[in-house]
VOTI-599426 format. One record per residue: residue in one letter; x, y, z of N, C-alpha, C in turn. Coordinates in pm, whole numbers, plus 50000, padded with zeros to 5 digits. Last residue first. Layout:
VOTI-599426
AXYZXYZXYZ/...
END
This chain:
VOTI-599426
X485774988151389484664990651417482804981051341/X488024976351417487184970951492485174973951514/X488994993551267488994980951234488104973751299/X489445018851461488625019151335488305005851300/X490885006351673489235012351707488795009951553/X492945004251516492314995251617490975000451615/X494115034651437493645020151341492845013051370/X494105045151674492675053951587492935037451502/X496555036051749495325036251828494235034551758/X498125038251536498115027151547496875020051652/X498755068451593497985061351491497615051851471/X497885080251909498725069851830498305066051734/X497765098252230497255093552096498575091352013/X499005112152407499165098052442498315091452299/X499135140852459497915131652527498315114852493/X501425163052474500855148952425500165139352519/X501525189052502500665182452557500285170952515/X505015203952569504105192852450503015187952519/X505945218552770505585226652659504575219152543/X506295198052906505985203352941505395222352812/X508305179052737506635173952787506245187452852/X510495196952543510175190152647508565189152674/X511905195852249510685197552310510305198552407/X515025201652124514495189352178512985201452287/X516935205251845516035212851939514765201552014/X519775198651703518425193451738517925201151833/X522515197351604521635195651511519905196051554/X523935197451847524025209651741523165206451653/X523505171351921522815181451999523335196751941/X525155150151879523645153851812522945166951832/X526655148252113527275146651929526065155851835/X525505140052275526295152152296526475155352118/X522595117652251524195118852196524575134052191/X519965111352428520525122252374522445119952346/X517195097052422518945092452423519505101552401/X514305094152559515365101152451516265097452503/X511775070052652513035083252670513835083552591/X508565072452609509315073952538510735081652586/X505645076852739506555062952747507575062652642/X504685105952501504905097452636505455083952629/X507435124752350506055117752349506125108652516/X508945155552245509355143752351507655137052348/X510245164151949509125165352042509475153352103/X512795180351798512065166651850510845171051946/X513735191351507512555198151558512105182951635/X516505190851359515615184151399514745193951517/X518225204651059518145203451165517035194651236/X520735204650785518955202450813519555204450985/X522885210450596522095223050692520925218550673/X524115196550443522775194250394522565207850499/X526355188750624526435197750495525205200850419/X525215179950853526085192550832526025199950712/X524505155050739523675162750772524205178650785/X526945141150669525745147550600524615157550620/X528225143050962528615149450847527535157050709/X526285125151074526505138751103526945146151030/X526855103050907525115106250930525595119550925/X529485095750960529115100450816527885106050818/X529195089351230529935100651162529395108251064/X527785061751232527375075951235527885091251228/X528005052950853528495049151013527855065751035/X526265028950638527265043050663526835040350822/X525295007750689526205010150536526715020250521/X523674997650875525004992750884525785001950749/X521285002150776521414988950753523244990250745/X520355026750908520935025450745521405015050731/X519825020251163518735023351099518725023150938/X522765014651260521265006851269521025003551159/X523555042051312523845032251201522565021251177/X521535066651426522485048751445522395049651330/X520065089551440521725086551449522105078051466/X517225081051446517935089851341519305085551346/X516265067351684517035055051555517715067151450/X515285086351820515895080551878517005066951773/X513955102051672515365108351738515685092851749/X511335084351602512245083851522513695091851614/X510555088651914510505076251854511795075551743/X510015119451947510665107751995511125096451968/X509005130551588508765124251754510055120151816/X510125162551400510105146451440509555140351611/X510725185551121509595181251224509585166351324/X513035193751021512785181651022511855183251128/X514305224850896514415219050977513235208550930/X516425231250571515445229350632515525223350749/X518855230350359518505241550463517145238850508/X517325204350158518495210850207518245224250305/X515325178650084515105197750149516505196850254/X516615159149941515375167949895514935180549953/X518515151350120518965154849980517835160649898/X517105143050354518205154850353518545158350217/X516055122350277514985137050305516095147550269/X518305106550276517845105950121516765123750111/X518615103050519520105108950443519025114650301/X516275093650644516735107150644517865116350566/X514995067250390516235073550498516105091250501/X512745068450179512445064950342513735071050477/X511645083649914513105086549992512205079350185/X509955090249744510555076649804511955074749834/X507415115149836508445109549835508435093649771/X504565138649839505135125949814506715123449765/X504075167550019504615161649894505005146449959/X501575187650102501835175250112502715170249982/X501525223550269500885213050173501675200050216/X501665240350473502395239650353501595234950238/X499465245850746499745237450655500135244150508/X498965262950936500485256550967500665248350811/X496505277150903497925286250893499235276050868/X494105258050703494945259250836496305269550823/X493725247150463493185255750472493725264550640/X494055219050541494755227450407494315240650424/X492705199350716493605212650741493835217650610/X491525177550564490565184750692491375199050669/X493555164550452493055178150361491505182250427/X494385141950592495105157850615494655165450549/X492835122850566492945126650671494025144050706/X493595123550289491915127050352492395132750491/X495805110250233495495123350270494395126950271/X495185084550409496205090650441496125109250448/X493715074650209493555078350310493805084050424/X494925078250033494025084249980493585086150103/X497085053150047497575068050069496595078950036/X495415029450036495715035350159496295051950169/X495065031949782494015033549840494275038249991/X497615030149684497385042249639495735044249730/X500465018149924499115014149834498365028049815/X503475020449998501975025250057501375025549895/X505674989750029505455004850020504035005850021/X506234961850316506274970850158506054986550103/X509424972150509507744968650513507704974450380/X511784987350570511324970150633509914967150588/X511575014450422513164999350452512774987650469/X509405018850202509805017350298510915010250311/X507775048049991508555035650009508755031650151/X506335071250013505585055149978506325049049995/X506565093150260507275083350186506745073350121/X505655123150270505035112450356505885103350221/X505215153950468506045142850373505785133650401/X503945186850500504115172950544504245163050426/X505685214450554504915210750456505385194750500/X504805242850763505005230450806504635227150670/X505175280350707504185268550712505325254450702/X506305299450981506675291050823505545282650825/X507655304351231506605317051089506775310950967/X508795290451375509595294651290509035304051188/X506695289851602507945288351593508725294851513/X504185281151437504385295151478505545300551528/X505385258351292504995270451245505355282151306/X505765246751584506405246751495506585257351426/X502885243851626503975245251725504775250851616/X501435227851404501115239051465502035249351527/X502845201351416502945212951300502785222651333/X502015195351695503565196351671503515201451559/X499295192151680499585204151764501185204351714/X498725178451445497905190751415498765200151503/X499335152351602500445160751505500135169251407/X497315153751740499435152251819500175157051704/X495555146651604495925160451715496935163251718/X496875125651347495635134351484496035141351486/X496905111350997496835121351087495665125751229/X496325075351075495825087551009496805101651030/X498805078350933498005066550893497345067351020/X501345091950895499885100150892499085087550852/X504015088450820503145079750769502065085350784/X506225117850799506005110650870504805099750756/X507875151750855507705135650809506975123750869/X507255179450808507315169850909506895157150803/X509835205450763509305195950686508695185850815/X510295240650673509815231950775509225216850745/X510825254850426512085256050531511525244050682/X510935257350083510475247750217511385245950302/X512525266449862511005271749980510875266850081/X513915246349787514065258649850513525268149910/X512495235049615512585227549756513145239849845/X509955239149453510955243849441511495242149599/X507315211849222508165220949358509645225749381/X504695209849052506275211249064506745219349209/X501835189749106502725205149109503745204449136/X501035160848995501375170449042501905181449067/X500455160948608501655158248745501155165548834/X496425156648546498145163348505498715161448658/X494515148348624494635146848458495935151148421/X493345132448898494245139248855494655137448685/X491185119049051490625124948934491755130748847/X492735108849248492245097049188491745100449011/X493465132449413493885125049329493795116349275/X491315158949306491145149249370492215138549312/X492585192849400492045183649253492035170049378/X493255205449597492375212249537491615203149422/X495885198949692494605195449795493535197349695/X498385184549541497435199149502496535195349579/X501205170749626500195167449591499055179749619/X504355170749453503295175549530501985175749527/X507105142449463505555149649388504845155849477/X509935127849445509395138149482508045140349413/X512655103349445512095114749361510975119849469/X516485101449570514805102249573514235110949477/X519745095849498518595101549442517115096149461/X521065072549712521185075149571519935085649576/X522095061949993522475077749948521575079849754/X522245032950006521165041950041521215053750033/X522925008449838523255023349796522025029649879/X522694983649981523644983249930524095004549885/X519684985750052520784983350147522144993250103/X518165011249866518444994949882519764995249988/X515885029849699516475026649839516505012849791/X514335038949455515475042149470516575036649653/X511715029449252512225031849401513975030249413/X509995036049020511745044449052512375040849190/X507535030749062508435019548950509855027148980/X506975045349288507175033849307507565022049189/X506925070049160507805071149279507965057249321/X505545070348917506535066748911507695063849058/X502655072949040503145061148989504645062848961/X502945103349078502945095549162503405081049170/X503405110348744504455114748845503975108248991/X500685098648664502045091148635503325096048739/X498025099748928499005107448838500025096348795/X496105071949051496995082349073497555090648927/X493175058249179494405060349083494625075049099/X491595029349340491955044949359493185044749246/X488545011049451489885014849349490185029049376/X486974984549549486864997549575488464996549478/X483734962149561484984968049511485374982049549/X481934939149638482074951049631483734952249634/X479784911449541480694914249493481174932049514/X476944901049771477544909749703479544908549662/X474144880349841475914879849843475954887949727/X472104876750095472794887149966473884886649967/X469584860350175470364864350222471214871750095/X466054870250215467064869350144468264872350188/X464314857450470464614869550463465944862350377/X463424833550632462184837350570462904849250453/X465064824550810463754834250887462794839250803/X466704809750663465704801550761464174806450808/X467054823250338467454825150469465874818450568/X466874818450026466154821650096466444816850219/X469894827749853468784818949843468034826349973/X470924851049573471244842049698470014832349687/X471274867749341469754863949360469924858649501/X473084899349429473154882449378472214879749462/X473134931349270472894927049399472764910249362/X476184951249131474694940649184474844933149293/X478524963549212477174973649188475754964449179/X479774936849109480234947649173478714959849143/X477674908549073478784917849029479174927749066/X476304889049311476514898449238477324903249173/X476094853549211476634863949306476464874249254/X474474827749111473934845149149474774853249201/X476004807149078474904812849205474514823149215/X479404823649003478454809348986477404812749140/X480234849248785480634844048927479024831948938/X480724852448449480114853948508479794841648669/X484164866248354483144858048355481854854448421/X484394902048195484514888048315483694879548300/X486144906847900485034907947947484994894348049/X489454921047930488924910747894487444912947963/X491294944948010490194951347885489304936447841/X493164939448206493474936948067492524934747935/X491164938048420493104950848389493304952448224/X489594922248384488944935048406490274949048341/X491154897448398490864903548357490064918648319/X491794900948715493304901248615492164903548453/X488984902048862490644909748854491324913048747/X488674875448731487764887548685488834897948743/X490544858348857490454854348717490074867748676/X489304861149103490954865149098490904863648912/X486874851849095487084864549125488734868449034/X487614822249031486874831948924486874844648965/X488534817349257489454817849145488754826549068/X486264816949444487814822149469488354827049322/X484564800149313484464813249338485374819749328/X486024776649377485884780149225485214792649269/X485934774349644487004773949557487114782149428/X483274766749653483844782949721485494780749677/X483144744149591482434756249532483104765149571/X484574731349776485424728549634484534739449558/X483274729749999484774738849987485214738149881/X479924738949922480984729349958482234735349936/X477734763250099478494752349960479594742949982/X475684782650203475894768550247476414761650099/X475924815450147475534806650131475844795450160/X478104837850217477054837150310475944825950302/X480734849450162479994838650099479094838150231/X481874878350049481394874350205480474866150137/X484094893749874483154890849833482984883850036/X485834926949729485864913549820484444908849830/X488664938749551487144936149575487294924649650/X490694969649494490614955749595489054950949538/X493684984849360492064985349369491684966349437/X495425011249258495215000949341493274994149338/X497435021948965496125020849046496325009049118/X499625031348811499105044948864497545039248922/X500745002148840501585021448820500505025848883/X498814981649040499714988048903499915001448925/X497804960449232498494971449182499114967749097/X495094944649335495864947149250496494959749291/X492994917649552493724933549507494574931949415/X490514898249721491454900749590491704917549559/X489114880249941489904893149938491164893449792/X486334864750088487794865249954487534879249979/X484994846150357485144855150275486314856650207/X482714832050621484124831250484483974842350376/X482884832350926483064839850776483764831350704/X481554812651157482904814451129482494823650994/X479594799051284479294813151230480384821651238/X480904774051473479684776151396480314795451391/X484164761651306483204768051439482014774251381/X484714733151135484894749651205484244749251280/X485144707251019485234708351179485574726751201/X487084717250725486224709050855486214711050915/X486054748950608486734744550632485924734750736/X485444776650403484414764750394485614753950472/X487594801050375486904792550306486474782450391/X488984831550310488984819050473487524811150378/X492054847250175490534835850133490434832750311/X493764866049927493334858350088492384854250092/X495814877049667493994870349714494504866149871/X497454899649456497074892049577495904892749631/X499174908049134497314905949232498084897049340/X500504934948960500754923749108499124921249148/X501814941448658500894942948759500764930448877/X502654961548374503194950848452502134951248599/X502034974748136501774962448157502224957248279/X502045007648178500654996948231500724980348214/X504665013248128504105017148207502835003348269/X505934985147907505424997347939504584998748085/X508954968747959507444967547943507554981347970/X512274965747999511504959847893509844960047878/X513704986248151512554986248179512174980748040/X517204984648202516224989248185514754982448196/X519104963948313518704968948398517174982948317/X519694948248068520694960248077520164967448207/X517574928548054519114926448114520124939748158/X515204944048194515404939048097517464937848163/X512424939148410513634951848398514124939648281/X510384924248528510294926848398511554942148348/X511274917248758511514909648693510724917048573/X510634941648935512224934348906512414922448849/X507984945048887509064954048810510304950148814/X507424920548997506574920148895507704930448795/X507824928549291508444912449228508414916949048/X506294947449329506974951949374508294939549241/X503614930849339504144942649182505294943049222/X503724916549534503664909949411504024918649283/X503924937249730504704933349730505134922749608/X501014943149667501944954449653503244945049665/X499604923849697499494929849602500864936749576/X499974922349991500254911149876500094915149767/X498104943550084500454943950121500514935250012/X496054937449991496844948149928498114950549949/X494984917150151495464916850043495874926649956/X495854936650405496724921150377496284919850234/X492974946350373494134951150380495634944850338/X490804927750343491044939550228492744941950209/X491904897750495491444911650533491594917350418/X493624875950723492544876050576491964890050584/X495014878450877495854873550751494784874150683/X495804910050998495104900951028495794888150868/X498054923551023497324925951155496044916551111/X501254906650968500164919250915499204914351047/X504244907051007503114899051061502184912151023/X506444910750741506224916550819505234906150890/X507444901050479508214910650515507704916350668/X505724889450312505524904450331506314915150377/X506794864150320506454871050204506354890350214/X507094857450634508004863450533508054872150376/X504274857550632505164868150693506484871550638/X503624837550477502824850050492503714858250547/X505244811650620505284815950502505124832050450/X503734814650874505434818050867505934821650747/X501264808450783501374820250838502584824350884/X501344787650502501124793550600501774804750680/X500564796050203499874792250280500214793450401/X501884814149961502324815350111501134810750186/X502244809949684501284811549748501694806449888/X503274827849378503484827049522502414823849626/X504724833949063503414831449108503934822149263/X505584851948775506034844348874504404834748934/X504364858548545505654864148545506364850648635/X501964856548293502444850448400504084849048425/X501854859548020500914866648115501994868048261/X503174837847860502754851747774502004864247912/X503174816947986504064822948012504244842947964/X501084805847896500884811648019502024818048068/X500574791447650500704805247639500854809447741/X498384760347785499474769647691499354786547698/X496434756247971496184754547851497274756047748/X497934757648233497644742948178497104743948045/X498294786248363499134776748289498614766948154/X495584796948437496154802848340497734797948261/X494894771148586494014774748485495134784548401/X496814773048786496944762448730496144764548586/X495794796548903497554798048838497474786248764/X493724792649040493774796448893495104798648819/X493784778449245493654771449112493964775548985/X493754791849455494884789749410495234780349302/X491224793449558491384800049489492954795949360/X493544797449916491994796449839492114802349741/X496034804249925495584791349923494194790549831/X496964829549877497624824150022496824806149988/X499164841149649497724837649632497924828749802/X499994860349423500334858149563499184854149542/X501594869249070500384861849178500544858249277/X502594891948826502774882448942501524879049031/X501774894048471500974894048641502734886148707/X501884921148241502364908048308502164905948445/X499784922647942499894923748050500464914248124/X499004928147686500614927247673500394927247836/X496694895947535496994910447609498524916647630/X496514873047531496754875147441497244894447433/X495914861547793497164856747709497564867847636/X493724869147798494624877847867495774875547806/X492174855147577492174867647538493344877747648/X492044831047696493484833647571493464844447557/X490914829747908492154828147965493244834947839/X488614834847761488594845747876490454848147899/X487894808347692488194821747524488954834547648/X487834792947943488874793447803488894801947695/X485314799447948486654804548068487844802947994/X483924791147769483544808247829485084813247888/X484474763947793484194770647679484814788747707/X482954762848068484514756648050484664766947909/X480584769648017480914776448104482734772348076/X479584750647819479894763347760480634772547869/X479964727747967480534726247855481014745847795/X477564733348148479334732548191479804730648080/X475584727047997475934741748079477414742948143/X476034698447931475964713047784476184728047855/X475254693548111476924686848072476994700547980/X472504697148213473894698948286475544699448218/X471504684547985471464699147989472564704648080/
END
């Protein structure tokens, strides 16, 4: 009866593998270890080339970093598997561009999963986690599920978990019905039978998920990314995002914008928005009698670009204010260089900290490829200006050079308390 229940379960996983096959969808795969079977499963039968673009598994943690491009803040986490995600699509559109540099797939076929795993390992430490972390992106969605094995199995079970998640992922994208996860686990919205805990009390292993989607005019800011070493002046695109509709619920582009309106821009990541920069919009505004409209870049120079779950959070955290005197609204970019802002709001001033003044006018910061002349120049002719605020443990450099372009804050007019987005992260994570 055993052989006949694995017979159909093998059976099950094989009609599962041909039906993605058979789909027009193309994966890249980051996979850090656990789990990392299933690249072998969606090879070893045939056709796997029909799915399967690339495939990356950065076991260790020098590996991981380079992949990303960065040291993420933990290596197993929701989060981390969504930089891997994102950096796996990122792979996924420059290899499905077609020789002439166009775009040989449609919109929705092309797509990036990344998994992280801490699995069933020798000699651990007692009441170590294990838990999977699988994400995706595509055009216009992100979406993660993660599972917390809480049952006593062997590392070769919690293997095959692994995979079968990452398997239900990639199919779920591609309209295939999932397979069903081994032991009762739950399915996303169920609850899994588990077993019965020492004290008497069911333990529960859940399958939970979370997803967010966007407009096509959002999705395109990251199949269009427009920054590279080599041409950092080329054309950014642009989307405004309507506080009023939800963007996950969005049925039409964001709202068109006429850049010429917009005489106050603050830039920045807002991962979250605080105070510090409720009071420097604020400031500002009343400054110039303009509403402040805040920008926020999905792309980046050194780090992958912003995930549609993270940028939901992003603007949560700013559609507290919409309703506020200082607030414009919120347009999306992928313009990360200032040369590139400058080419989207001409005659405008630049809301900015300390921090950024201080890399705006190097070369540096443009990977060497224009000099700072040329910065100034552009900027001249663009008629932007800078709005700095001075922050704490932060001294300004002031270039004589710069100082027609910039209105500098002093601490004494700025009550920066010393909050940090990178603060509110910690606490939150920790929480």
């Amino acid at each position: 009866m055993a052989d006949k229940s694995a017979a159909d379960e093998n059976s099950i996983l094989l009609e599962r593998i041909f039906q993605i096959h058979e789909s027009s969808c193309k994966v890249v795969l980051a996979i850090t270890g656990g789990g990392a079977e299933v690249i072998g499963e969606l090879l070893r039968h045939g056709s796997g080339s029909a799915t399967v673009l690339d495939a990356f598994v950065p076991y260790g943690m020098e590996a991981m970093d380079r992949f990303l491009g960065r040291k993420p803040e933990k290596y197993c986490s929701e989060k981390t598997a969504r930089l891997m995600a994102m950096v796996a699509y990122q792979r996924a559109l420059e290899l499905s561009k077609g020789s002439d540099g166009s775009d040989g797939s449609t919109d929705q076929d092309v797509i990036g999963i990344g998994a992280t795993c801490k699995l069933k390992a020798a000699n651990e430490r007692e009441g170590r986690k294990h838990e999977v972390h699988v994400a995706i992106q595509a055009y216009r969605e992100t979406g993660v599920r993660t599972l917390e094995l809480t049952v006593d199995r062997t590392r070769e079970e919690e293997e095959k978990i692994a995979a079968a998640l990452i398997l239900n992922v990639l199919a779920r994208y591609c309209g295939v019905p999932e397979i069903d996860l081994p032991n009762g686990i739950g399915m996303p919205g169920e609850i899994g039978t588990g077993v019965e805990a020492a004290e008497g009390e069911r333990k529960k292993e859940e399958v939970f998920e979370k997803y967010a989607s966007v407009s096509g005019a959002v999705g395109d800011l990251l199949r269009q990314q427009r920054f590279s070493p080599d041409s950092p002046r080329e054309t950014a695109g642009m989307a405004r995002i309507n506080f009023d509709e939800e963007i996950e619920d969005a049925k039409k582009a964001p709202e068109e914008i006429k850049p010429e309106e917009i005489k106050l821009v603050f830039s920045g990541s807002f991962d979250p928005c605080h105070r510090n920069h409720v009071f420097m919009a604020s400031w500002a505004s009343k400054k110039y009698n303009s509403p402040a409209h805040f920008e926020i870049s999905l792309t980046n120079v050194d780090k992958p670009p912003i995930d549609f779950i993270s940028l939901n959070q992003r603007l949560d955290s700013l559609r507290k204010y919409k309703d506020e005197a200082f607030m414009g609204g919120v347009c999306l970019t992928n313009a990360p260089l200032f040369l590139q802002k400058a080419d989207l709001f001409p005659n405008s001033t630049f809301i900015i900290g300390a921090d950024t003044f201080n890399r705006l006018f190097d070369a540096k910061y443009y990977d060497g490829t224009v000099d700072t002349p040329a910065i100034l120049k552009s900027f001249k002719e663009k008629n932007v200006r800078f709005m700095v605020f001075h922050r704490k443990s932060i001294k300004i450099s002031v270039n004589p050079e710069v100082l027609e372009f910039c209105e500098i804050i002093p601490m004494d007019e700025y009550a920066d308390d010393g909050t940090s987005s990178r603060e509110i992260r910690k606490k939150r994570d920790n929480k």
